[in-house]
Structure formats: C-alpha cells, structure tokens
N, C-alpha and C positions, 0 to 999 in steps of 0.2 A: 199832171192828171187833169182829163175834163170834167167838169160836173155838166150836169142837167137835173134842173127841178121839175118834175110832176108835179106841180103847184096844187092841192088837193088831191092828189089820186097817188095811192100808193102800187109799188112796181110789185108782179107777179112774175111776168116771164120778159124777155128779149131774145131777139135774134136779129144776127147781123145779115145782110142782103146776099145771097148765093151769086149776087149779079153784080153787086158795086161793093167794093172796098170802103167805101164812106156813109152805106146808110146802114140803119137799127130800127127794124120793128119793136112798139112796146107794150103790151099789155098790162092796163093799170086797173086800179077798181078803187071807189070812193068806199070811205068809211070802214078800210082794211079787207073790202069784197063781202061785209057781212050783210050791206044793204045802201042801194041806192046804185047809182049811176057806173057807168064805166068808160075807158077812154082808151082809145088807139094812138100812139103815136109815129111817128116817122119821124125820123129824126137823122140829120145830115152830119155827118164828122165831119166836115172840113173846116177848117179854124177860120173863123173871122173874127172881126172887131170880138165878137161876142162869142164866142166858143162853139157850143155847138147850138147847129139852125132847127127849129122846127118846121119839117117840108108839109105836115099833113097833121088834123088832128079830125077825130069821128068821135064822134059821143055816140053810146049805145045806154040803153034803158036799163040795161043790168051790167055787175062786173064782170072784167074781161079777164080771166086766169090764165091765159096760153095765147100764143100767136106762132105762127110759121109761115114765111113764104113761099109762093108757089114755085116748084124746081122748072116751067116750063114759060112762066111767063114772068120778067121783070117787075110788072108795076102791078105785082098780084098778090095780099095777105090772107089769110084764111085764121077765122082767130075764134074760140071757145069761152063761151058763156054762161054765168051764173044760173040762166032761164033756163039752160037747155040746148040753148039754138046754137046753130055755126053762122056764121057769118062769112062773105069773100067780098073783100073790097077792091078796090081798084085804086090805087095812088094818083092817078091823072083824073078822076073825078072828084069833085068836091063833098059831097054830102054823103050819100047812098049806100048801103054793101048793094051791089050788083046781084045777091043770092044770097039766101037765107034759108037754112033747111030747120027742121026741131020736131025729131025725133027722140033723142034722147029724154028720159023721162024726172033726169036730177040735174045737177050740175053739168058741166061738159067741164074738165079739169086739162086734156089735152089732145092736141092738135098737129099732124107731123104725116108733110107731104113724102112722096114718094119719091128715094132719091135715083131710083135708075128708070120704070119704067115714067117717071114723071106728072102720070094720066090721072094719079089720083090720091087718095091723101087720108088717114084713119084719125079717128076720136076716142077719147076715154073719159067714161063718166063714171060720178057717184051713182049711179042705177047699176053699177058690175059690170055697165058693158062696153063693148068694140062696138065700133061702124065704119065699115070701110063705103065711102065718096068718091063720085067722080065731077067735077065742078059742070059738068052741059048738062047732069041728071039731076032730078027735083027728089029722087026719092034714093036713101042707101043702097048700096048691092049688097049688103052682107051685114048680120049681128054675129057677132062672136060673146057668148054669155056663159062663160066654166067661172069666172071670178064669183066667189063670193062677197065679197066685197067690194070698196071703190075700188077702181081703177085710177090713179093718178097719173100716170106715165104711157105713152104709146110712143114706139118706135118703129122706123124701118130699118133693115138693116142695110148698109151699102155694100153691098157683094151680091144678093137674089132679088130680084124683085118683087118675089111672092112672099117674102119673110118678113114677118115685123116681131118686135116683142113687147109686153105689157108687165107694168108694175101696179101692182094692187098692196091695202089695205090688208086682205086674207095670211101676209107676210112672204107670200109668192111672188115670183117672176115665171111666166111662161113664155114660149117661143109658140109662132104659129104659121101656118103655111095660110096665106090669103083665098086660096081656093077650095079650103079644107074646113069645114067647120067645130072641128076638132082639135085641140091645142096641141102641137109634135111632143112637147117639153113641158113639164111645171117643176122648178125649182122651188124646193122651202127654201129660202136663201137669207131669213134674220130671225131674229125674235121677236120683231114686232111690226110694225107697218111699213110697206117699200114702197117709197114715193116718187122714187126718180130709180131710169137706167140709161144708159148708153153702150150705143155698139164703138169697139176700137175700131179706128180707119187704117189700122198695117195689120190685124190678125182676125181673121176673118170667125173664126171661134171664141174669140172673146170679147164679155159683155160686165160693164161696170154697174153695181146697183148702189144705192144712197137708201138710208131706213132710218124709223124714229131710232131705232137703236143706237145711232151715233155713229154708226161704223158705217165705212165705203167696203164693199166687196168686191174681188176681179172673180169671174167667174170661165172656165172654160169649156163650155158646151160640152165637148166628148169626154168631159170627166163630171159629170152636175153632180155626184155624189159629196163633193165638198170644194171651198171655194180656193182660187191659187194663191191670194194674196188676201188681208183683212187690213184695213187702215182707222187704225184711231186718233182722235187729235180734236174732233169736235163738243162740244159741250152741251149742245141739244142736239135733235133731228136733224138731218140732212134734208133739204129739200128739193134738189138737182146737182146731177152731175153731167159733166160733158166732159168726153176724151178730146186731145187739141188733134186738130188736124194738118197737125206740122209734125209729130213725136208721137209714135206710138205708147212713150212710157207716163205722159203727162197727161196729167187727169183735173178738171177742175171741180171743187165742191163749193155748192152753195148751202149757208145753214141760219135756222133761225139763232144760234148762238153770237148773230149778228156778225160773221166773220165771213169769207172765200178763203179758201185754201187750194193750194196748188200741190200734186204730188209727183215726185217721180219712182216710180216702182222698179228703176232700174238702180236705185239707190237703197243700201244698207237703211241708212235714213232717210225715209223718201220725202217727209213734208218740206218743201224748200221755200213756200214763200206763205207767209199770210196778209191779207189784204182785210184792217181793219177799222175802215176810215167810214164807215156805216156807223148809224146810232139803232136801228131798229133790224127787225127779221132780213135779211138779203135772201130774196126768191130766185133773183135770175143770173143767170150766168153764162156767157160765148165767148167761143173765141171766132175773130178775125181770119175767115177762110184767104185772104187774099195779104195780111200783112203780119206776116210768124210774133208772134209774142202780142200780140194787140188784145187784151181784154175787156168784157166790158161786163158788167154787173148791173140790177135792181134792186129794188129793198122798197121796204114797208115804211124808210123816214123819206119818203119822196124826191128818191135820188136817183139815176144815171151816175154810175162812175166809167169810164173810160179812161186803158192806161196803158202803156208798153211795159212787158214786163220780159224777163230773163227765167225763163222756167227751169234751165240746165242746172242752172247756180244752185251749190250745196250749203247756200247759208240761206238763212229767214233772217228777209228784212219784211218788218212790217209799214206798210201802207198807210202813209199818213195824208 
C-alpha cells in the first residue's frame, strides 16, 4: 500500500484523473475545514525512490471540501470551497485558479463535472442549493433551490446528459433534469441526513445513497417507493460512496467510523473487504477508472492510502 502525508491539512475528497492512470486530485482543509487555510493537491502514482510524487500544490484562503476534474480537458480541476467560491485550476500553471466564480451563499460542499456532454460541471452548497457552470462563463446558468436543507452531494448521471442527482441534509435524494427547474424525483431515502450518492456505471436506473444513519442504500428509480437493497456494517455516518467502474455489484463507502468498506451486493454476504488502516474520519474515496481493483482513500489523520485490492473475494481481510 502507498501512503501520502497531507502534512497539516486533512483530506476531504479525492479523485483519480479521467485521463492518466497515475494521478489523484486532493482536496484538504487545515484545522479539520473549521478554519483557516486550504490546499490542493496533485499528486503522481507512480513509484519512486519515494512513493508517491507531488506534481502540484495551491493554497487557497479557505478549505477545500470537494474537487473533480474537468471531463474535457486533462490539466483541468474545478474544486469547492469553504467561502462559497469554485475555483478552476490549471495543473501546468504554477499559482493561480484560472476562474473563480462565488455565488453560492454558504459552504460549497460539492463539485462534479459533466460526464457525457463535458461542457460543464454542478455545485452543492450549505445555502440548499444547485448551480449548474460552464468554465468560459463568469456567471451560473441555473439555481436549482427544492432542498431544504444542505446539499452535500451532486452528481451526474452517465447515461443523460441533462440528469444529475442531489443529496441533502432534508434526508432526501432527488433526481433533476438540468434544463427543468423543477426536480423530476424526490426520494425520502433514510432517517436522517444523506450525504453522499452515486450513479451505477452498468444499470442505468440505479443510484447508491450513504446517510448519517449508517446505512448504504441501492435505490431503483422506477420503483422510488422503497430501496432494493440496505447495507449495514458501519458504525457512524457514511460520508461517500462510489460504485467501481469495473463491476456493477461493488460499491465503496467511506465513513467517519474511520474505516472504507467494500461491498458486493451480488453477494448473500456482501461486505467483503474492510480497509482499516486510517486513525481519524476517512472522507474520500475512488476507484482507479484505468487499473480494476486500484483504490484510493482520504481521512481527517492526514493520509493518502493507495492500494490494489480484490473486491470479488468473499472473505474480509482487513487493511493493515
């Protein structure tokens, strides 16, 4: 397994590069994101003397909770900030975000470009709401404002380009058509705050949610009356989840009960792996779009884990 130290700044989100096999977006925030500073990192997989390299670091004035790269441009991240603001950086320049929008009126919690038409990329803040972005315009095309509450989670989905979904605070998940300012779908989908969802990459009708409630839920759009599957096994909150994009049946969760857990739902017993080699909250969680089994995680004890793992396998081995 590789490590990387956030040497001060504790991890919120990551994502791996749509374009390279060997780099990691990182989104960190000093002082656990309650105050002070925030940092971007880049970061290289490929093994040297020293493990993994750091290609690029940004300091911002606030923390950074979210990042995604851009689906249309390689050396392009777009990442969500404590203040409000979005930020687009550029990896081949040294200092600068290239674009700064801040509109959002609280937090900006997430951030998640557009994976078919490319063009442009939605946000989810503590103020309730959506905004859908285009990176050449200064100003949003679209508020989307039904939540009651935060927003934690934006998604697109990869099958439409005009679909994305949102997880809120209110205990909902809704779906939304991007040129409709009206949400198609609101799911009650827990008892208590949903902070992370994902679309499956092989079923185009189903969407994974994560809630303070502990439980992972699969949900099927043309049945939203009740969920197809509920996953317990965590100990606190869930705070992301990602479906792999290798296996429709494997799911990853990230939780402050300091653990990832892996599940297969094609399985009687589906938790097959737990990865517990974190000391603090683990916020972030991907998989490797280019290398089947390649994981990587964040956390709150200023970690980077990186590791191949076997997700088929019907025993847990835990991650040391």
């Amino acid at each position: 397994m590789l490590r990387f130290r956030t040497e001060g700044y504790n991890g919120y989100s990551l994502q791996f590069s749509p374009f390279f096999d060997n780099k990691i977006s990182c989104a960190t925030a000093a002082n656990f994101g309650l105050v002070g500073n925030g940092r971007l990192f880049i970061l290289n997989t490929d093994v040297g003397p020293n493990g993994v390299k750091i290609e690029r670091i940004y300091d911002t004035r606030d923390g950074l909770f979210d990042c995604s790269w851009s689906e249309v441009n390689e050396n392009q991240v777009v990442t969500a900030s404590g203040d409000g603001s979005i930020m687009l950086w550029d990896i081949t320049l040294m200092e600068f975000p290239i674009k700064k929008w801040k509109e959002h009126r609280k937090e900006v919690f997430s951030v998640h470009w557009n994976l078919i038409k490319k063009d442009s990329f939605i946000s989810g803040s503590w103020d309730n709401t959506i905004r859908l972005w285009r990176p050449e315009i200064s100003q949003s095309l679209s508020e989307f404002s039904e939540h009651t509450a935060c927003v934690y989670s934006t998604i697109w989905s990869p099958y439409n380009p005009d679909v994305f979904g949102s997880a809120s605070g209110d205990n909902t998940f809704k779906i939304w058509d991007a040129k409709v300012s009206r949400s198609a779908l609101t799911i009650l989908a827990h008892s208590n705050e949903v902070l992370s969802l994902d679309w499956n990459k092989y079923q185009e009708n189903v969407i994974v949610t994560g809630s303070v409630d502990r439980t992972l839920k699969v949900w099927d759009l043309r049945f939203p009356d009740r969920e197809i599957n509920c996953l317990r096994g965590h100990q606190y909150a869930i705070r992301r989840v990602k479906c792999s994009p290798h296996d429709g049946n494997i799911i990853a969760s990230a939780s402050y009960d300091m653990t990832m857990k892996l599940w297969n739902t094609a399985l009687n017993d589906p938790l097959v792996e737990i990865h517990d080699a974190h000391t603090e909250f683990v916020l972030g969680v991907d998989f490797n779009l280019y290398i089947e089994g390649q994981i990587s995680t964040s956390s709150w004890d200023e970690h980077v884990h990186i590791w191949n793992s076997d997700p088929l396998m019907k025993r847990i081995t835990p991650m040391t």
